[in-house]
Structure formats: structure tokens, C-alpha cells
Phi, psi and omega in degrees: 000133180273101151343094157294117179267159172299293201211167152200139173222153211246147142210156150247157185217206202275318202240027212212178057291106186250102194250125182257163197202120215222144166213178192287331179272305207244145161247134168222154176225113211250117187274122180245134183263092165298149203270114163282180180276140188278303191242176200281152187288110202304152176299162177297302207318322181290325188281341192282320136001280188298134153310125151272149210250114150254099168313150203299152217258060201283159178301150155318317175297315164301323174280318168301354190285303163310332162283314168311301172310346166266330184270352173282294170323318161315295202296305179323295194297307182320310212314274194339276169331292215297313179316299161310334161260016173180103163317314209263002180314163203227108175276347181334301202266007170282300199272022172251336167266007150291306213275290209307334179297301196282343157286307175322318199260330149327284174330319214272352194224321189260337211259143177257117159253151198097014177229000000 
């Protein structure tokens, strides 16, 4: 016989969440303890306080220049294992996620849309 469900019914209290859950075979009821907050929320006067932390401010270019250079340097190291471990190797789907790649980090830094 296949379980059908009955019902489901939800309460809350201050410190609780109780979820019921009735099918033609079973009742089950599942106790969730709700999450306080670990420490208290700061005052504005505290935030206003506080240093704000910026990063250093690089160009759209720059930072793809930094990112190619990191998947060139990647892409370098793969070929290099795979070759060593097999001169005859088929590099095809390395150099289509390398391209798929190096688009992705295009789009996301060089290329403008909506214009």
C-alpha cells in the first residue's frame, strides 16, 4: 500500500518550530529549535566608528589580465602532465574548456551589454 498524504500542519512558539506531517500509514513530527542571533546588532554610533576596509581599485583589464594569467598558467601546467603522461594524447576537450573558459572571463571584464 502506498502512503498517502493527510495533512501537514506548521506551529511556532518563541523558541520552536514544529512540523507535522500525517499520511495514511504515519504521523511524523519534526521539532526545529529556531536560530537566535550569536551576538547583538552594532549601534549606528558604532558603525560610524568603524574604518571602512577598501580594495585596491583595479581596472576592468586589469583584473582580466590577472585572470587569463592565471588560466594560461593553469591551462600550461595541464597540457604539460597530460603530454608527459602520454605523448599521443587527444587535447581536444582541454582546449574547448580552455576557450569556454577564457570567454567567461572575457564576458565578465571586457565585454559591455546592452549597448
Amino acid at each position: 500500500m502506498v502512503a498517502r498524504l493527510n495533512s501537514t500542519s506548521i506551529a511556532t512558539t518563541a523558541t520552536t518550530t514544529t512540523i507535522t506531517i500525517t499520511t495514511t500509514t504515519t504521523t511524523t513530527t519534526i521539532l526545529l529549535p529556531l536560530i537566535q542571533e550569536s551576538f547583538p546588532k552594532a549601534s549606528p554610533n558604532t558603525l560610524a566608528s568603524r574604518k571602512m576596509v577598501h580594495t585596491q581599485g583595479f581596472t576592468k583589464k586589469q583584473q582580466f589580465a590577472k585572470h587569463i594569467h592565471a588560466l594560461n598558467t593553469s591551462f600550461h601546467r595541464w597540457i604539460h602532465e597530460q603530454i608527459s603522461s602520454d605523448p599521443y594524447i587527444d587535447l581536444t576537450d582541454g582546449f574547448q574548456d580552455y576557450i569556454d573558459h577564457a570567454s567567461s572571463i572575457e564576458d565578465r571584464y571586457l565585454r559591455s551589454y546592452g549597448k
